[in-house]
Every structure is written in C-alpha cells, then in structure tokens.
C-alpha positions in Angstrom: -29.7 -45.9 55.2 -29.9 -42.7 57.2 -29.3 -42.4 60.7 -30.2 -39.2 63.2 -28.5 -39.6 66.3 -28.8 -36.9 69.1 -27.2 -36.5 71.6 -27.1 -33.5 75.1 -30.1 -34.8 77.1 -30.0 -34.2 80.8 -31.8 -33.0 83.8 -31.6 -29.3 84.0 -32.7 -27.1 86.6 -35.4 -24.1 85.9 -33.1 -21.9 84.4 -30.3 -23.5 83.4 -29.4 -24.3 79.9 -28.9 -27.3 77.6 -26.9 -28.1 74.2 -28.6 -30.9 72.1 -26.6 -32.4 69.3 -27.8 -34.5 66.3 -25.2 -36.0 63.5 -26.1 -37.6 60.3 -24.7 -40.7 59.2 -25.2 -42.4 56.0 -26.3 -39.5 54.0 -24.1 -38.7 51.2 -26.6 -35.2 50.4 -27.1 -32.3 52.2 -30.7 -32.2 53.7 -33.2 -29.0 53.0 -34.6 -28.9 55.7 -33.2 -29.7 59.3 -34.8 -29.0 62.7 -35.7 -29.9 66.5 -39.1 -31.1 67.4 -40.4 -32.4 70.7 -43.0 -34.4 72.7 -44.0 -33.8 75.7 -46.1 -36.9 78.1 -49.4 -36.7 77.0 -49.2 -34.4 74.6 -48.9 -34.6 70.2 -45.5 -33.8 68.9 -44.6 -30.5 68.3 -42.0 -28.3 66.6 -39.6 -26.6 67.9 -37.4 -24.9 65.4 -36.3 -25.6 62.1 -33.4 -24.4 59.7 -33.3 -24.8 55.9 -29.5 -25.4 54.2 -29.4 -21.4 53.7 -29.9 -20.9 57.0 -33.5 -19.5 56.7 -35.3 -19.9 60.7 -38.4 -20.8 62.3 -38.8 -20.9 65.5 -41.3 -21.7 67.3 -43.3 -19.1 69.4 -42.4 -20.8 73.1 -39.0 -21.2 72.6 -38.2 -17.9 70.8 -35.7 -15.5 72.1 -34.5 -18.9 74.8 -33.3 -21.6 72.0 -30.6 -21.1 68.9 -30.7 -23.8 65.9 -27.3 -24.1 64.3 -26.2 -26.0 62.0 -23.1 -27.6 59.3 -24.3 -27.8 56.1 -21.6 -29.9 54.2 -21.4 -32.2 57.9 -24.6 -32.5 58.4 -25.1 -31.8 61.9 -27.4 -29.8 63.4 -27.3 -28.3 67.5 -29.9 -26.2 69.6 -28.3 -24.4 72.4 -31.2 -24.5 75.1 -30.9 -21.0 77.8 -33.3 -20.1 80.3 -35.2 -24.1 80.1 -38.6 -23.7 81.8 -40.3 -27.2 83.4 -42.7 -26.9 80.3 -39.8 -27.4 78.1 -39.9 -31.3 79.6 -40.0 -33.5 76.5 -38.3 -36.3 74.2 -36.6 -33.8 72.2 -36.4 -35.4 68.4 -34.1 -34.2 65.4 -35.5 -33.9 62.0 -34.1 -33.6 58.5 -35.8 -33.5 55.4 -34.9 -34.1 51.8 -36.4 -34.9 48.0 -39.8 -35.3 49.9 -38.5 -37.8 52.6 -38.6 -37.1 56.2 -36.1 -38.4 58.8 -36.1 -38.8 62.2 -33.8 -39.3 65.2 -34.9 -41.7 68.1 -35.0 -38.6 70.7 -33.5 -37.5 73.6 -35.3 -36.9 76.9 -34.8 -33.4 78.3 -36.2 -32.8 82.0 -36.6 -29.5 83.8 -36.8 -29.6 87.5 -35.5 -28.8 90.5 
C-alpha cells in the first residue's frame, strides 16, 4: 500500500520561508508525476506545482518565482522550499504522486502565515 507522508508545516511569518517534505513508502516504482497541492478554509483544492520523473515543471501562477519543487527520483521524495510566504499562502498543504493512472495522496500539512 502506498503511503505519502509530509512533513515541514509551521507558522511562518509574512515573509519568511518554509521547507515541506513528503516521502514515499511502500512503492516499489518510481511515480510520473509528483507534486504539491493545497487548500485553503473555504476554498476547493488547488495546485501548486508539480514535477514529472524528468524533471519537467509546472508551477502554478501565485507561487511562481517564491516556491521551488525538487525532487529524488529513485527515493521517491519530493520537497518545496517555500520563500517570501504571503498570508494567502495559509492552507493544508497536500503531496501528490501519480502513476499507471492512479493518483495518491498525502494526508496534508497545515501551513499558516501570520504575524
């Protein structure tokens, strides 16, 4: 069974920065597709940046130029380094992986931004 587990939550100050961590465990593949999404209190779940296992980016338009998806292929982790956090980046941060048509998901990590 696979498992996402992230870790790197916090409370962050406007301007500060983050590092959110996600491992995969029981995978014995290496997933196409991994990524961040979030959710924000009220709001639908959106995406925040993914990474393909060639290392091919998408970013999402908010967060462009302030996040950095990285990731280990052959461990299958995957971290977003988090610079310059606004209050609208509050959410349940959520890692994602993808493979053979099959969608996985961590069980989030709260990330608050306020002073």
């Amino acid at each position: 069974q696979v498992q996402l587990l992230e870790s790197g939550g916090g409370l962050v100050q406007p301007g500060g920065s983050l590092r959110l961590s996600c491992a995969a465990s029981g995978s014995i593949f290496s997933f196409n597709v991994m990524g961040w999404f979030r959710q924000a209190p009220g709001k639908q779940r959106e995406y925040v940046v993914v990474i393909t296992s060639g290392g091919s980016t998408n970013y999402a338009e908010s967060v462009k130029g302030r996040v950095t998806i990285s990731r280990d292929t052959a461990l299958n982790t995957v971290s977003l380094q988090m610079n310059n956090l606004k209050p609208e980046d509050t959410a349940v941060y959520y890692c994602y992986a993808a493979n053979r048509g099959r969608d996985y998901w961590g069980q989030g990590t709260q990330v608050t931004v306020s002073s």
